[in-house]
N, C-alpha and C positions, 0 to 999 in steps of 0.2 A: 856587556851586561852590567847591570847596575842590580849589588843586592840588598836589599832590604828587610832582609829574614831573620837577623839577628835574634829580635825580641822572640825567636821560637824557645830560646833557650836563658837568652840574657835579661829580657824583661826589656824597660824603657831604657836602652842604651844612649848617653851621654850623646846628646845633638841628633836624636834618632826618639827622641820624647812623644813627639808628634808626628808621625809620619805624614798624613796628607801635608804638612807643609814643606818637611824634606820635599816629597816626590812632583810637588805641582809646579814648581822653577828648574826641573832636571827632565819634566815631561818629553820635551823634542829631541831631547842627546842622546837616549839611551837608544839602543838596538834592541833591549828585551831586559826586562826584568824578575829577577828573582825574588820573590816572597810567598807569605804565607799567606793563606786563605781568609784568614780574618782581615790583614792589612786588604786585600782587593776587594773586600766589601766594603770596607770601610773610610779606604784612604783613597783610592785610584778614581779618575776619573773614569766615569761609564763609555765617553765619547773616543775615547784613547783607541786608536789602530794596534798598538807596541805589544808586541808577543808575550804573554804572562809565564814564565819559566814558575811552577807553583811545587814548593816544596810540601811533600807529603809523609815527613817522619818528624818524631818528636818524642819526648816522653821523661826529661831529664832535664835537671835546669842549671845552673852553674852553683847551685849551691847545694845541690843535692849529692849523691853517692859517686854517682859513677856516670861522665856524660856518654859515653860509649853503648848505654842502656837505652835505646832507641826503636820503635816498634810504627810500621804506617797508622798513621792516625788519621789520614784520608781518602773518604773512598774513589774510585772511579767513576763513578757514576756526578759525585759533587764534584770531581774535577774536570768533567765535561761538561756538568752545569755553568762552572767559570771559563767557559773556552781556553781551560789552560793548552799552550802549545807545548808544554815538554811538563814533565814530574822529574821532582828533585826528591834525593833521600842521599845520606851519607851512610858509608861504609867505614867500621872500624877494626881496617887489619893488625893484627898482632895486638888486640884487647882483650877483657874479659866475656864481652860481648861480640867477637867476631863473627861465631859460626851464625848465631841470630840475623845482625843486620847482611850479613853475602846470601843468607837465606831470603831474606824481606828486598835485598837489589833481583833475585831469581823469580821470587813470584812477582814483586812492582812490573816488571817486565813482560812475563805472562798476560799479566791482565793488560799492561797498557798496549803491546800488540793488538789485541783482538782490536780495539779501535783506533790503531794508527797512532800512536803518542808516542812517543820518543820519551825516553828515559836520561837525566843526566846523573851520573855517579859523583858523591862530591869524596874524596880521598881525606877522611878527617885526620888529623894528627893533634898530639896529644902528651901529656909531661912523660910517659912511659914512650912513644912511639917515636918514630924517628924523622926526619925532614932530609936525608939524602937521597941522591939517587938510587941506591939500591931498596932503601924499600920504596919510596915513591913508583918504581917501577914494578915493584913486586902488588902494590894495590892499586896501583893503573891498571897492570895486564889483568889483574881476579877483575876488578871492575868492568870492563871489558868484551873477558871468557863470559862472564854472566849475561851480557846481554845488553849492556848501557849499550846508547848512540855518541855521548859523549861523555868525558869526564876531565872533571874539575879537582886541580891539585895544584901544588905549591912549586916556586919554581927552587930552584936549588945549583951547584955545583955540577956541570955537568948534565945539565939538563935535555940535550937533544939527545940522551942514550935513553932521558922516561919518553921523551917521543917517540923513537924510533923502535922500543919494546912494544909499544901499545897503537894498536890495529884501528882504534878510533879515534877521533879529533879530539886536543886538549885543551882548554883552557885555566888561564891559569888564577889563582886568586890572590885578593891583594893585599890579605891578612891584616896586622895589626896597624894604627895609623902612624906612620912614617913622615919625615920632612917633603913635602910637595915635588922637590927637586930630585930626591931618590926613589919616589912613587912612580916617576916619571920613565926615570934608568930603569927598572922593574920591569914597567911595560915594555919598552923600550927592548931589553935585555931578553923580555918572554916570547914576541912576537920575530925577534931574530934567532929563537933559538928553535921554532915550529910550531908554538903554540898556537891557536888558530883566532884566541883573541882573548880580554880578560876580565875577571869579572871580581867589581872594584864595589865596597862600600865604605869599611870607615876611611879610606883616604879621599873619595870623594867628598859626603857628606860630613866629615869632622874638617876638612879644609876651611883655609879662612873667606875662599870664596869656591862656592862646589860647582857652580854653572863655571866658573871660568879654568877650574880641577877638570872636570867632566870634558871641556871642549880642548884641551891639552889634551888630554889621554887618545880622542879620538882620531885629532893629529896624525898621530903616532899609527894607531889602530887602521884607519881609512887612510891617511894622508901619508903615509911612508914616511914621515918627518923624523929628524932626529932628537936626541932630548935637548938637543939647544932652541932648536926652532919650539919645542915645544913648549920650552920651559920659556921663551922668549912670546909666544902668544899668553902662555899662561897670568905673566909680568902686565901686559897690554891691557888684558880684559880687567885684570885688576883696578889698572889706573883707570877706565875707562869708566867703570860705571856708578860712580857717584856723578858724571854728567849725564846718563842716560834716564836716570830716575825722574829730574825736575820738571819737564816739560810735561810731562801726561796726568800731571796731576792740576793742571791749572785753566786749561785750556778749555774744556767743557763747561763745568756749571753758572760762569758767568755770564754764558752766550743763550746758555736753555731755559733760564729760569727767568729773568725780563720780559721778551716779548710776550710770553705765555698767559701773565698775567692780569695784565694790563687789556688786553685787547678787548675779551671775550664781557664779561661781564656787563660795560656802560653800551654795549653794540643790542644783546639780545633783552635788558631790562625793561626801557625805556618805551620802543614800540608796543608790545602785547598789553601794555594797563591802560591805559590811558584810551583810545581810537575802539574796540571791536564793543566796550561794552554799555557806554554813556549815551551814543549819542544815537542808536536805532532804538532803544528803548522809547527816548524822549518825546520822536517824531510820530509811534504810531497809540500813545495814548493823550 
């Protein structure tokens, strides 16, 4: 999963300014994406197959009080509008905000039953909350008890004990951007530990190449590779595509644009003035 959602909270994140140009070179790689409802109108191609994972909580920005203060801010009915395949919302155990958002993952749930959507829990953590396994496991399994189909959390020390707690599939997130090499051991490290796959944005799209980040990762994800093979395709694609660029930009307009010209014009002038209007006038007066 590739996410995109950042700006629900962060605003224009640094290489995430524009999104339809992140998402239009990463189009074929992803399995499904995570974003927000503004970005799928705005950014995403309409032609696109790719399962839209649409988060539907917000309400707190990074500059504001307290990001843990989170309320759905979309309905169901607009998220069947966008064919979303699953709603995203975060849960904040052990905040100020907690008993709110585990309320807001109970009824998300609720409603998105009644029409078959699947629900993903994302396990937020925070300068107060913790990143081990024991709480990680402790708002995996509420996450879970409430109702998610999957849920999204960090990976940690000990990590197949948050698997093995928690009754639904986990995927893992790939947090802050990290050197390419250890984004890789990450994945690498999540999906050995039972995560069931992971869901990458600033090390994809802050990478210094995100189409050749993205098809690493999937390696790993799809292709059982380890992080050397990965990190050894990753190397590849890098060198590679400064020679893939040249060719497709040259080859076209020299060839469309001559014959076209030329032809047409001295072909249809010529006939029609001269023969239909001079010379039967002349003969019958």
């Amino acid at each position: 999963m590739l996410a995109v959602d950042h700006g629900y909270f962060l605003g224009p994140t640094e290489k995430l300014e524009n999104p339809k140009k992140v998402i239009a070179p990463l189009l074929k790689y992803w399995d499904s994406l995570m974003l927000t409802r503004g970005v799928q109108r705005t950014s995403v191609p309409t032609f696109t197959n790719v399962p839209m994972v649409l988060r539907v909580s917000g309400g707190s920005s990074i500059i504001g009080e307290d990001l843990s203060r989170e309320e759905i801010t979309v309905s169901i009915k607009d998220a069947i509008r966008l064919n979303a395949s699953a709603l995203a919302m975060s849960i904040f155990v052990g905040s100020k905000y907690e008993h709110q958002t585990i309320v807001n993952l109970g009824k998300l749930v609720n409603e998105a039953e009644e029409y078959g959507i699947p629900v993903l829990a994302v396990t937020a953590v925070g300068k107060e909350l913790g990143k081990d396994a024991r709480y990680l496991s402790l708002a995996c399994r509420i996450a879970a008890e409430q109702g998610a189909h999957i849920v999204k959390t960090y990976y940690c020390d000990n990590f197949d004990k948050v698997v093995q707690s928690c009754p639904v599939p986990i995927i893992v997130a790939g947090g802050k951007k990290i050197p390419e090499l250890d984004a890789l051991q990450l994945t690498y490290n999540s999906i050995k530990g039972g995560a069931v796959g992971v869901d990458m944005g600033r090390n994809i799209w802050q990478s210094e190449n995100p189409v050749a980040m993205i098809r690493a990762v999937r390696h790993i994800v799809h292709g059982n590779a380890t992080v050397d093979q990965a990190f050894k395709l990753y190397q590849t694609l890098l060198n590679e595509k400064p020679q893939q660029t040249k060719p497709q930009h040259k080859s076209n307009p020299p060839t469309q644009t001559k014959p076209q010209h030329k032809s047409n014009p001295p072909t249809q002038t010529k006939p029609q003035h001269t023969k239909p209007q001079h010379k039967p006038v002349a003969h019958k007066k």
